[in-house]
C-alpha positions, 0 to 999 in steps of 0.5 A: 943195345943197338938191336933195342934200339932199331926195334923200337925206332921200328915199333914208332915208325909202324904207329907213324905210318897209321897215324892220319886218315884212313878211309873204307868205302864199304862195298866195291860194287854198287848197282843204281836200280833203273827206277832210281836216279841218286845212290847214297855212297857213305864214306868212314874214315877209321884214321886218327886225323881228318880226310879230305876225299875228292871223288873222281869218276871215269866211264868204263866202255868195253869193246866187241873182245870185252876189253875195258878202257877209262874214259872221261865223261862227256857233256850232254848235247843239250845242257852244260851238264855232263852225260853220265854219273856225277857226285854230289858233293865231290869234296868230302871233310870226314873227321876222324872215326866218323862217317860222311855220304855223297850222292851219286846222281845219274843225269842221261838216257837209260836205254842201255846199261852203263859203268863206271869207275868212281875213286875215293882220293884222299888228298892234301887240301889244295886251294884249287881244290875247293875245301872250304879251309883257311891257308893256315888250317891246311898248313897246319893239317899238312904238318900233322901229317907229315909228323905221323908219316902218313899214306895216303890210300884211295879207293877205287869202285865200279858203279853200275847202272841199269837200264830204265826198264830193266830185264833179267833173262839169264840161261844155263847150259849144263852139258856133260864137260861143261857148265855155262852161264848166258846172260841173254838179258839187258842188265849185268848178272853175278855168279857170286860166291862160286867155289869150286871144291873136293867132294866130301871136303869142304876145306879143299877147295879154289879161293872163292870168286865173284864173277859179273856177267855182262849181257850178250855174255857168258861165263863158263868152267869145265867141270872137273870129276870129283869135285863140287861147284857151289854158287848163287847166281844173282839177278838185281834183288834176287838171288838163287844158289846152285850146286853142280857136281862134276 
């Protein structure tokens, strides 16, 4: 009897965790093409009960070692405004198994490529957070979360944008041991869907991988006798696949 009965506080334990909202912001990596200045970013909410999203967005600087570290946005020197990727609006009310957008507005130079860091938050409706919901409607969304016993899961993207006038200047290196790829121009490049597999066996083979290649930089493997390398190598709209025996 006690088994039953831990069994099925279990079973209604599970359906409380996944009662509230439940957020997917679709793809993890978005590119602004230098000819644009606005992305749209559409967020689905999947849950049972509305999601209040605030959106945060941090700048990724990386050093001479490629290390990365997040950093706040600045103001430009000229205007209040600040100098990088903004969202418009930074509040989202997203009903249940709906779906609503936000405009990632790109304000400064674009001389040079820039990244950043862009999370989607789910959170309880505070009044400094600027919802536009009564004391008693956030009250009342605060108990019905917490009867369901809900969590709260953001998600976090990187954002891209690519320099006005952007340049594709990608090299290969095909050497005996070794394959590299060197992104000689001004805009990020992807070796995307690499695997490495057995040759003749398509199941054996390494978890396939996206791999982005920022410029001034390489990507490279030593080729291994008897396997196969499968990947396309992607430059903005266009892409081209390549295999490479090892």
């Amino acid at each position: 009897m006690k088994r039953v009965l831990a069994v099925i506080g279990f079973c209604l334990l599970a359906q409380g965790v996944q009662a509230g909202p439940s957020i997917n912001v679709g793809v993890v990596y978005d590119y602004l093409d230098g000819d644009k200045s606005t992305y749209l970013k559409r967020i689905f909410n999947g849950g049972t009960s509305t999601a209040f999203v605030k959106v945060e967005i941090l700048e990724i600087v990386y050093d001479a070692q490629g290390g990365a570290k997040e950093v706040p946005l600045q103001l430009q020197a000229d205007s209040r405004a600040r100098d990088g990727l903004v969202a418009s609006p930074a509040r989202l009310i997203v009903p249940a198994n709906a779906m609503q957008g936000t405009r990632l507005v790109y304000l400064g130079e674009r001389g040079s490529e820039r990244y950043f860091r862009v999370r989607y938050i789910p959170v309880m409706p505070e009044k400094e957070d600027a919802f536009a919901v009564t004391e008693e409607e956030r009250e009342a969304y605060q108990k019905t979360l917490q009867a369901g016993v809900s969590v709260l899961a953001g998600y976090g993207t990187v954002f891209f944008v690519r320099p006005k006038d952007t340049r594709f200047d990608t090299r290969i290196e095909n050497g005996g041991a070794r394959y590299a790829v060197r992104n000689n121009g001004n805009s990020v490049i992807e070796v995307d869907e690499f695997k490495s597999c057995v040759v003749g066996k398509a199941a054996d083979c390494y978890p396939t991988t996206k791999n982005h290649v920022l410029p001034g930089r390489t990507f490279s493997f030593d080729k291994e006798a008897g396997r196969e390398y499968r990947f396309k190598i992607v430059e903005g709209e266009a892409q081209k696949n390549h295999v490479v025996q090892g």
